[in-house]
N, C-alpha and C positions, 0 to 999 in steps of 0.2 A: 088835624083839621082845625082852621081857626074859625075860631065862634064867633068873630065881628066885635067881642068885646073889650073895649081899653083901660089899660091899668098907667098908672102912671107912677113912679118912680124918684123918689127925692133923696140924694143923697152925697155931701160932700167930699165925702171919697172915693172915688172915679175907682179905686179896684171892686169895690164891691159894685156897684153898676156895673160896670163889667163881669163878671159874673153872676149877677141875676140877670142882665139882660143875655149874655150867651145859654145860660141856662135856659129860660124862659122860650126864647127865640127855638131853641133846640127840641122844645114841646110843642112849640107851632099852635097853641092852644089859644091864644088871645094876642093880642096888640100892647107891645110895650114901648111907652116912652119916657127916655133917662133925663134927668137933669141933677146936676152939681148945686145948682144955684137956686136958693129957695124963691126967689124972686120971680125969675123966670119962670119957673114951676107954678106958682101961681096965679099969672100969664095965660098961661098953657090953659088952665084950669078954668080960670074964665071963661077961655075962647074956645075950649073943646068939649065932649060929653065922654068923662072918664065915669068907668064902672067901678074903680078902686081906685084910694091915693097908697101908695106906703113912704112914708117918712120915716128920715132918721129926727131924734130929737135934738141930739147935739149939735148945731150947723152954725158958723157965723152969719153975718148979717141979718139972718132972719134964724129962731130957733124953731123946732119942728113944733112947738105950742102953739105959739103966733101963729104959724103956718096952719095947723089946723083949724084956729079961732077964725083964721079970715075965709080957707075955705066954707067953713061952714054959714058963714057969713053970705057966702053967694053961690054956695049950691048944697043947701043942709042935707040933702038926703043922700049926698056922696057916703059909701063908708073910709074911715079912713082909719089904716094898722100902723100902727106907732114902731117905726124898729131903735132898739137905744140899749146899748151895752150897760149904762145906768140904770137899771131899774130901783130908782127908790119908790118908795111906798110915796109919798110928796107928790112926784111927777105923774105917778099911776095915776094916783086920787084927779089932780089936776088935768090929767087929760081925757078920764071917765066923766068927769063934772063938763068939760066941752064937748061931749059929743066924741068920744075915740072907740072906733069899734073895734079893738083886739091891739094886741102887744106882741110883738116878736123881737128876744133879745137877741145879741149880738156879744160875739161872734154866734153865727149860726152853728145849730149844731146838725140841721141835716137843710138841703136846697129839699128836699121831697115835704119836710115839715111846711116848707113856707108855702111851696106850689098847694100842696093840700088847702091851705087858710085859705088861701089867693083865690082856688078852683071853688072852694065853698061860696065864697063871698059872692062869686062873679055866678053860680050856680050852673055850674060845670063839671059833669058826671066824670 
């Protein structure tokens, strides 16, 4: 049963969208929407009322920091989960100091791991 609440999704490489959205979709538990392009994404963000972002941090054009910085910038009480096969201690630090509410690396090692984060955040039993 979907709980009305929206998660939004940012990530360059359209397989992995693709698989958290099929996954996701497949739980039917919230509202998901993908974007490739950080840009667009936070567009979206602006113009909509998400209950969660998750970002990759690696992205052209815009990196998933900025992208954090500016969401917070215009709607600071989003949370927002950081996903990045890099985890350096650097990045971590840097995006704990802007406001990052949790880390999930990459390659994932379970879809139930993230949905768990995702279902807490969103506060969804």
């Amino acid at each position: 049963m979907n709980s009305g609440k929206k998660v939004i999704i940012v990530d360059d490489e359209q397989d992995i969208l693709n698989t958290l959205l099929r996954y996701f979709n497949r739980k039917n538990k919230f509202e998901v929407d993908v974007f490739t392009n950080p840009v667009n994404a936070l567009e979206a963000i602006k113009n909509n009322d998400y209950d969660l972002v998750l970002t990759d941090i690696m992205m052209p054009e815009m990196n998933g920091v900025d992208l954090l910085k500016k969401i917070k910038e215009v709607k600071p009480d989003v949370p927002v989960v950081m996903m990045t096969a890099y985890s350096t201690i650097d990045k971590i630090l840097e995006c704990d100091k802007l406001g990052a509410s949790d880390y999930v690396t990459k390659p994932f090692i379970s879809l139930k791991d993230i949905e768990s984060k995702v279902l807490d955040f969103l506060g969804i039993i």
